[in-house]
N, C-alpha and C positions, 0 to 999 in steps of 0.2 A: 504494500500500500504506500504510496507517494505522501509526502508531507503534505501537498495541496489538499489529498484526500483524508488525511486525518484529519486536517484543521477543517474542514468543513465536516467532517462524521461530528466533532467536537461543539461547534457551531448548531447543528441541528440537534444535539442531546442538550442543550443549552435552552435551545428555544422551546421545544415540546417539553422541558421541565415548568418551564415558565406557564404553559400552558397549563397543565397540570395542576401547578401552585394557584393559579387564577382557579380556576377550576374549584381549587377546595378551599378558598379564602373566602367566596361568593357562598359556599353551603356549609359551611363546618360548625355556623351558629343554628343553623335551625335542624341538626343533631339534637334526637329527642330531648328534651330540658328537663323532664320530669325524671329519668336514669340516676341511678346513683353515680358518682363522681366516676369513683373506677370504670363503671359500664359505659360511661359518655370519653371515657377516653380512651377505652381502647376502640368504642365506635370512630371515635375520630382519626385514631392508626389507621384502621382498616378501610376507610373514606380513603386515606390520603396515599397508603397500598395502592387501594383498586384505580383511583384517577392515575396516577405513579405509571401500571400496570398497562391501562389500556394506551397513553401516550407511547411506552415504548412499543407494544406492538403493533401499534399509527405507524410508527417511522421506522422498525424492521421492516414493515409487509403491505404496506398503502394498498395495494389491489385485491388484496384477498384477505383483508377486513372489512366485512358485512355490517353495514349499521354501526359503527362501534358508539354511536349516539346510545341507542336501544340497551347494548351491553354493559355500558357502564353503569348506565341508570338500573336494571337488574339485578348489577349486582351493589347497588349503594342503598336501594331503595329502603330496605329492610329497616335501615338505622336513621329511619325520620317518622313523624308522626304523619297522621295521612293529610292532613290538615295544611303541612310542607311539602307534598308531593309534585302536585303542581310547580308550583316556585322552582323546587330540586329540578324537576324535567328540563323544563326550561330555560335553566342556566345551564346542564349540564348539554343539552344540544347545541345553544350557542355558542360555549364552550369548544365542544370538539367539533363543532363547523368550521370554528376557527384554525383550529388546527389541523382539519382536514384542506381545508384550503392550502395554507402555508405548506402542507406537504404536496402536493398539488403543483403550485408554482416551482416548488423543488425539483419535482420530479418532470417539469415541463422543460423548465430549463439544463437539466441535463446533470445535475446536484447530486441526484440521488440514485442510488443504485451503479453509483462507477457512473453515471452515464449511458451505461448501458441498456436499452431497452428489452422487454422482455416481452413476450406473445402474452394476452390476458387468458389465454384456453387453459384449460385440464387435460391431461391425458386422458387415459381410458384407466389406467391404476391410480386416477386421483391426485395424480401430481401437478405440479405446475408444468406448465410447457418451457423449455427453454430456450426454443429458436426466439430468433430477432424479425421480430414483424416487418410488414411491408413499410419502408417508407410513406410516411403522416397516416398510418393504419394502427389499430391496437394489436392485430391480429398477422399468425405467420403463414406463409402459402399454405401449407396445412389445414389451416384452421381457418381460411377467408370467408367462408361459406358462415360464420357465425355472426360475422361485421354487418350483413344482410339481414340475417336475423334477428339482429337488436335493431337491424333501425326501424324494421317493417313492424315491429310493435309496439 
């Protein structure tokens, strides 16, 4: 790995913490209030785990995390009253929109993953694909017939 690639791997664990910390700065007060002290703080570790958790696998794997909006909030949900639900969603979407984004531009501009692009297809054993797609396509000769398919519905 080149030093230009470390400092920017360094740069983008940087910024997806930042996310993260936003993330749990916005909800860590309306963690149940009625808990005993010990119970509201380890709720609140396991808040700042699970935001922690899902930012780094945003920026190992941008394509093949599903919703990670949905998943954080699943697994946060537990440790608020339902009364904060709402609120919790809500920021927690806005949240990792942002961060989907930002990885997003990352990955446009050529940042992330080496540079290297990747076909978005599954093999047939469920793996990633790992030809290099058609120029300005997601998808590799292989796999073209799927780029029609997403757009036709």
């Amino acid at each position: 790995m080149t030093a230009q690639m470390e400092a920017q791997l360094v740069q983008l664990q940087a910024c997806m913490y930042q996310y993260s910390r936003a993330i749990y700065r916005s909800i860590k007060d309306l963690i149940d209030p009625y808990a005993e002290a010990a119970v509201q703080l380890e709720s609140r570790r396991s808040v700042l785990e699970q935001c922690e958790q899902t930012m780094e696998r945003l920026a190992a794997d941008p394509h093949y995390f599903a919703k990670p909006d949905r998943a954080l909030f699943q697994d946060i949900r537990r440790f608020f009253p339902i009364t904060a639900q709402a609120q919790v969603a809500w920021t927690v979407k806005e949240g990792v929109g942002a961060a989907t984004s930002f990885i997003e531009q990352q990955v446009e501009a050529g940042l992330l993953d080496g540079g290297i692009a990747r076909c978005h297809a599954t093999t047939r054993k469920g793996k990633a694909c790992q030809r290099t797609p058609l120029p300005g396509r997601d998808y590799c000769p292989s796999h073209q017939h799927l780029e029609h398919a997403t757009v036709a519905a």
